[in-house]
C-alpha positions as CSV (number, residue, x, y, z in Angstrom):
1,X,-0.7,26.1,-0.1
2,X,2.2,25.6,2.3
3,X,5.0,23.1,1.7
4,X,6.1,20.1,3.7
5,X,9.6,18.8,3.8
6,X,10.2,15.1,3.6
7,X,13.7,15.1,4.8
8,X,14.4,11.0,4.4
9,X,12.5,10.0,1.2
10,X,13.6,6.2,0.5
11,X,15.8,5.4,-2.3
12,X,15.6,1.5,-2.9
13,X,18.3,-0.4,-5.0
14,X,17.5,-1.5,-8.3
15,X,15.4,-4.7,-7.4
16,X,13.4,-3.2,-5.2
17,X,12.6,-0.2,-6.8
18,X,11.9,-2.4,-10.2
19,X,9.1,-3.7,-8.3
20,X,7.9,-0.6,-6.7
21,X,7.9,0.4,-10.8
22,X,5.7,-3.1,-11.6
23,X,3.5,-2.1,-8.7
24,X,2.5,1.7,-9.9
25,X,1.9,-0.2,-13.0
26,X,-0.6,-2.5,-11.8
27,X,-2.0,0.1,-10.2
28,X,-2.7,1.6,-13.1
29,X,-4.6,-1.4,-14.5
30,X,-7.0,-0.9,-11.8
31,X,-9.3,1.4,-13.5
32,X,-10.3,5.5,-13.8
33,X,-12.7,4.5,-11.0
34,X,-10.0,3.6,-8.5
35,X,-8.4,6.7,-7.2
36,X,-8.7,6.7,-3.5
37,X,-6.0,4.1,-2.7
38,X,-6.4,2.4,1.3
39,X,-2.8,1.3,2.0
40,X,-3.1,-0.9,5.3
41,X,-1.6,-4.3,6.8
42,X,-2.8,-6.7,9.4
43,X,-0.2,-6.1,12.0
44,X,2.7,-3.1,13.0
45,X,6.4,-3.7,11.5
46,X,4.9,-5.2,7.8
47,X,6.1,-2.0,5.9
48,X,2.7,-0.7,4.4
49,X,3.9,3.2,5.0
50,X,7.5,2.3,3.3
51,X,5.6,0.9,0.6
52,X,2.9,3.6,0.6
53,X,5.3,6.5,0.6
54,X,7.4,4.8,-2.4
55,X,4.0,3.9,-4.7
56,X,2.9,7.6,-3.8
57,X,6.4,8.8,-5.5
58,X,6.6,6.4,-7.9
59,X,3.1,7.5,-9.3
60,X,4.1,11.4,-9.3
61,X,7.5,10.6,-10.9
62,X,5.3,9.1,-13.9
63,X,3.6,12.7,-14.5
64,X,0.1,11.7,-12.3
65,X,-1.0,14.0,-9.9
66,X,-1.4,12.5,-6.3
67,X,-1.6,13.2,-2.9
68,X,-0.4,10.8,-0.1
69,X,-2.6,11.2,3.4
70,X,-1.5,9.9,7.0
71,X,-4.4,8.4,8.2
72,X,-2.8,6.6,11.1
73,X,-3.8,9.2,13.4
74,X,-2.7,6.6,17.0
75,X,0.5,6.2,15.7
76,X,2.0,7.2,13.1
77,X,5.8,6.8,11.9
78,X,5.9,8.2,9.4
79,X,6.9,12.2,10.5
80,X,9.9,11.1,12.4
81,X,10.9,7.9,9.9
82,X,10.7,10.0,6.9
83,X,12.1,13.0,8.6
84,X,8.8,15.2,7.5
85,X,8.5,19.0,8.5
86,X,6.6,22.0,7.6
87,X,9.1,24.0,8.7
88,X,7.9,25.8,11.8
89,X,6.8,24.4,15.0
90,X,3.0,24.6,13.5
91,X,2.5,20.6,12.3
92,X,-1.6,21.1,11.4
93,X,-2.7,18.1,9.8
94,X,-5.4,15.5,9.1
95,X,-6.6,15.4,12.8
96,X,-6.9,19.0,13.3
97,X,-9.4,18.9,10.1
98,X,-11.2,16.2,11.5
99,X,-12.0,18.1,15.0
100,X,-13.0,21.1,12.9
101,X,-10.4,23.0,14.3
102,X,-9.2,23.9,10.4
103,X,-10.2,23.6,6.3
104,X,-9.2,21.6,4.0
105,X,-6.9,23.5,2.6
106,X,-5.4,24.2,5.6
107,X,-4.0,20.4,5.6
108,X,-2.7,20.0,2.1
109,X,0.9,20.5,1.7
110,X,2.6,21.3,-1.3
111,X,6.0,18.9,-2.2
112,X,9.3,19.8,-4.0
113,X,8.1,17.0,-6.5
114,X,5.7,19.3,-8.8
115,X,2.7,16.7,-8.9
116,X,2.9,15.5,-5.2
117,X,0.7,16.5,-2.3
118,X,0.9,15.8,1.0
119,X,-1.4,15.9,4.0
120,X,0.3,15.0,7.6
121,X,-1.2,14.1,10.7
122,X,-0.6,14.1,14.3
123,X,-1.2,11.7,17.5
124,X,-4.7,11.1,19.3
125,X,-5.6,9.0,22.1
126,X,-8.9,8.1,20.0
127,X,-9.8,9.3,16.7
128,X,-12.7,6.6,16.2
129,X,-15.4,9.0,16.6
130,X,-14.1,11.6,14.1
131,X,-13.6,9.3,11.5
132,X,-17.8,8.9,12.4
133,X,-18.2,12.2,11.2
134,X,-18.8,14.2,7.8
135,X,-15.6,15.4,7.4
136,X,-12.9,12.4,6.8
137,X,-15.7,11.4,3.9
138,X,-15.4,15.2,2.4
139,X,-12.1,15.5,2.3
140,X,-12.4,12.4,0.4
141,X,-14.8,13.6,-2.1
142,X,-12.6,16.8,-2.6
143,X,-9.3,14.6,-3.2
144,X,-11.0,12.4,-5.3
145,X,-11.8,15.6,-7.4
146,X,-8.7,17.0,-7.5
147,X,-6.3,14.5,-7.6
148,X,-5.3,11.6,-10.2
149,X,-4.8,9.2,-7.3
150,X,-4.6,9.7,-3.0
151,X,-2.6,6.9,-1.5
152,X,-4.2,6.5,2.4
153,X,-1.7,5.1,5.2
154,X,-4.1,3.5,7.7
155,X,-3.3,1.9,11.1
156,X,-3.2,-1.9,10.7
157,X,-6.5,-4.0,10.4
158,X,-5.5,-6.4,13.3
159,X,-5.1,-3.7,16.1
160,X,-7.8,-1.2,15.8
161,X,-10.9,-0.3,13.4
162,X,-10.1,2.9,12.2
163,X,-8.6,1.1,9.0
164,X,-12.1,-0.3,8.5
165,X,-13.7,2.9,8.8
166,X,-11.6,4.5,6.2
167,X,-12.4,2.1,3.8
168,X,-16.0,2.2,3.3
169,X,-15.0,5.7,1.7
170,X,-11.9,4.3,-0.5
171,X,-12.0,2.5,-4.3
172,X,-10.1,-0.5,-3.0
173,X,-7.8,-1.4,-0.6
174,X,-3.8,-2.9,-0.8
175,X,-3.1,-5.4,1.7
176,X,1.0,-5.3,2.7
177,X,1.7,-8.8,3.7
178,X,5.8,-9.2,5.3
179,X,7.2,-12.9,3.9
180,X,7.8,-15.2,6.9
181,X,5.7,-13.0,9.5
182,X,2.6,-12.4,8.7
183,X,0.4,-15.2,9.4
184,X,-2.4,-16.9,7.2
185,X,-4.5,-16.4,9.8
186,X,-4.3,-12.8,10.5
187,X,-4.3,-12.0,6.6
188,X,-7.7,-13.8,6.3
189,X,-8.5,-12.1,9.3
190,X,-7.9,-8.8,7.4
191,X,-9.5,-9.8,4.5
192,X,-12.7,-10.8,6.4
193,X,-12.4,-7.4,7.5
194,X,-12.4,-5.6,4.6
195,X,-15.1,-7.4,3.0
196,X,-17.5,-6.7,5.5
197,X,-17.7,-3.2,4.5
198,X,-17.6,-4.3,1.1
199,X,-14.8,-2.3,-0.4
200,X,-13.0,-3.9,-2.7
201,X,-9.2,-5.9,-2.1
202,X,-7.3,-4.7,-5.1
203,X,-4.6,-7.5,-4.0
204,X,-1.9,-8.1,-1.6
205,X,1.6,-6.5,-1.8
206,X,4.7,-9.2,-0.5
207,X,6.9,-7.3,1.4
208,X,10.6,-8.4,2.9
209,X,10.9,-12.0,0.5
210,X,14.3,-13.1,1.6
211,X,16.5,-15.8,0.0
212,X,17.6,-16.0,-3.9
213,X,15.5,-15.2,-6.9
214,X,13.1,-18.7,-6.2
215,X,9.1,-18.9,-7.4
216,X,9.1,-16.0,-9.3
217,X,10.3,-13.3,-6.8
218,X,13.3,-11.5,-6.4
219,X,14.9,-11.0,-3.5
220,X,17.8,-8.2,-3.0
221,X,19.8,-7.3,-0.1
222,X,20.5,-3.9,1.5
223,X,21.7,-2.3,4.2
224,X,18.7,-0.8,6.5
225,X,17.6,-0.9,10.0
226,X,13.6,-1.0,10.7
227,X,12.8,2.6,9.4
228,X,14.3,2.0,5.5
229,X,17.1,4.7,6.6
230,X,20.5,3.7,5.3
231,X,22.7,2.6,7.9
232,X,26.1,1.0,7.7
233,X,26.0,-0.4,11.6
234,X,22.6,-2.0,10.8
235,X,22.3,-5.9,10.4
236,X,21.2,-6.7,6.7
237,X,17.9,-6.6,5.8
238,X,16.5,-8.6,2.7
239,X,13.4,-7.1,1.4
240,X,11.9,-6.5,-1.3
241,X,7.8,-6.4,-2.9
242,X,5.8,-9.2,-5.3
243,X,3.3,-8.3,-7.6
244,X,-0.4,-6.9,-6.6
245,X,-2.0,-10.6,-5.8
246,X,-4.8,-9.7,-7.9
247,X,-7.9,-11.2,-5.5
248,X,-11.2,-10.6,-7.4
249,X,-14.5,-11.6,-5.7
250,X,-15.6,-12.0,-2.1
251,X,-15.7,-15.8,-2.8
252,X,-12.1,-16.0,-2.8
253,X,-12.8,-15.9,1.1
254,X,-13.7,-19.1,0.7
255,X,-11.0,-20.3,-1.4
256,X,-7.0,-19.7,-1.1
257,X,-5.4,-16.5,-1.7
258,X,-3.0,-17.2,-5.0
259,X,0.1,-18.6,-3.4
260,X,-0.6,-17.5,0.1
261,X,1.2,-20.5,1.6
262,X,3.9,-19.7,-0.7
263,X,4.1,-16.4,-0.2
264,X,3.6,-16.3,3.8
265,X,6.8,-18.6,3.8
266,X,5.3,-21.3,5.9
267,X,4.9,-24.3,3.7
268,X,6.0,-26.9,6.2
269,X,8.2,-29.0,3.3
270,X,10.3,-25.6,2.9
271,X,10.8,-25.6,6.6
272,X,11.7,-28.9,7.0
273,X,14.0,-28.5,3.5
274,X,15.9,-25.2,5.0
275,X,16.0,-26.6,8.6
276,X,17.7,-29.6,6.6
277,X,20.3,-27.5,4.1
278,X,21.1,-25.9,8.0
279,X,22.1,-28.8,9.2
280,X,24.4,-29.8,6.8
């Protein structure tokens, strides 16, 4: 196999990565039978390939055998943000497999981390009709063999259906929901989504919770700008991740997400209280 260089691998402070820690944990309480991981978010900027690429080395630092793939084939981030290379001018990846063009094996990158695996991808105009085919669904079946766990980055749910797509051939799916953004509309929106191709929502990751340690969450400033890289110019940036939401039936639809008010930040009485501490 050839080796891929991830030249800007994220290194969170102790709070966040103590919640990175909790969330591999969880993870594990999800079963043998969920081992095809669909990271994804309803809208861009929510932090579903930070948190993606820090569960996929969080997992391989604990001794399991995993393979991260970028399945954002429109527009992914995540070779320039995380500063990956193969090393020559040759970047053959997931879309090149898909169009039949390579093998699987061609696409699966060794890591200087012993147990981690990598497969990259590169920009299309519109990858909808490979991800029709065969072939995303055998390289599935082939990772799902060979690896402990395969974390998928996929484009957000609110902006095209290729996310959708993907999931029909995953265990489960990880929702990344950014505190004070996202709204409850577009998560239900994403959940709707995802249970109309009835895979299964493993829970909701909280992303960027700023403010003190209040409701259960910790909150932790660091210096970052928008990609995670450190930067001392760089405004400061609160964020860290809550526990899996653990969301267990398709009836929940019908019912509230645990804390989703609280956890979307827009409880009108905490806007009215904050606008008020402003003030004063």
């Amino acid at each position: 196999m050839k080796q891929i260089e991830i030249g800007n691998m994220p290194h969170p402070d102790y709070f966040v990565q103590s919640e990175i820690d909790r969330l591999r944990v969880n993870v594990s309480f999800f079963g043998t039978e969920k081992k095809v991981l669909m990271i994804t978010s309803s809208g861009p900027n929510e932090g579903k390939s930070y948190i993606s690429m820090n569960l996929w080395n969080e997992l391989a630092k604990a001794g399991k055998r995993v393979c991260f793939v970028d399945a954002d084939m429109r527009k992914s981030t995540i070779r320039t943000t995380f500063q990956v290379s193969t090393g020559s001018d040759d970047y053959i990846g997931l879309s090149h497999y898909l169009a039949g063009y390579v093998e699987a094996e061609d696409v699966i990158y060794t890591t200087e981390r012993e147990e981690a695996f990598f497969i990259p991808t590169s920009t299309m105009i519109n990858p909808s009709l490979l991800l029709e085919g065969d072939r995303f669904r055998d390289l599935v079946k082939l990772l799902r063999r060979r690896f402990d766990y395969v974390i998928v980055d996929t484009p957000p749910l609110g902006i095209v259906s290729d996310g959708q797509r993907i999931a029909t051939m995953c265990d489960g799916v990880m929702l990344v929901v950014r505190a004070h953004v996202t709204s409850r509309e577009a998560v239900r929106a994403s959940i709707q989504q995802i249970q109309q191709v009835e895979c299964p929502l493993l829970g909701i990751v909280l992303n960027r919770v700023e403010g003190k340690r209040t409701k259960g969450y910790y909150a932790k400033t660091y210096y970052s700008n928008d990609s995670g890289r450190s930067s001392s110019k760089s405004e400061p940036v609160k964020r860290t991740i809550a526990p899996v939401q653990e969301v267990s039936a398709p009836a929940d639809l019908d019912l509230d997400i645990p804390n989703l008010d609280e956890i979307l930040g827009i409880q009108k009485d905490e806007a009215d209280h904050e606008q008020s501490a402003a003030e004063e």
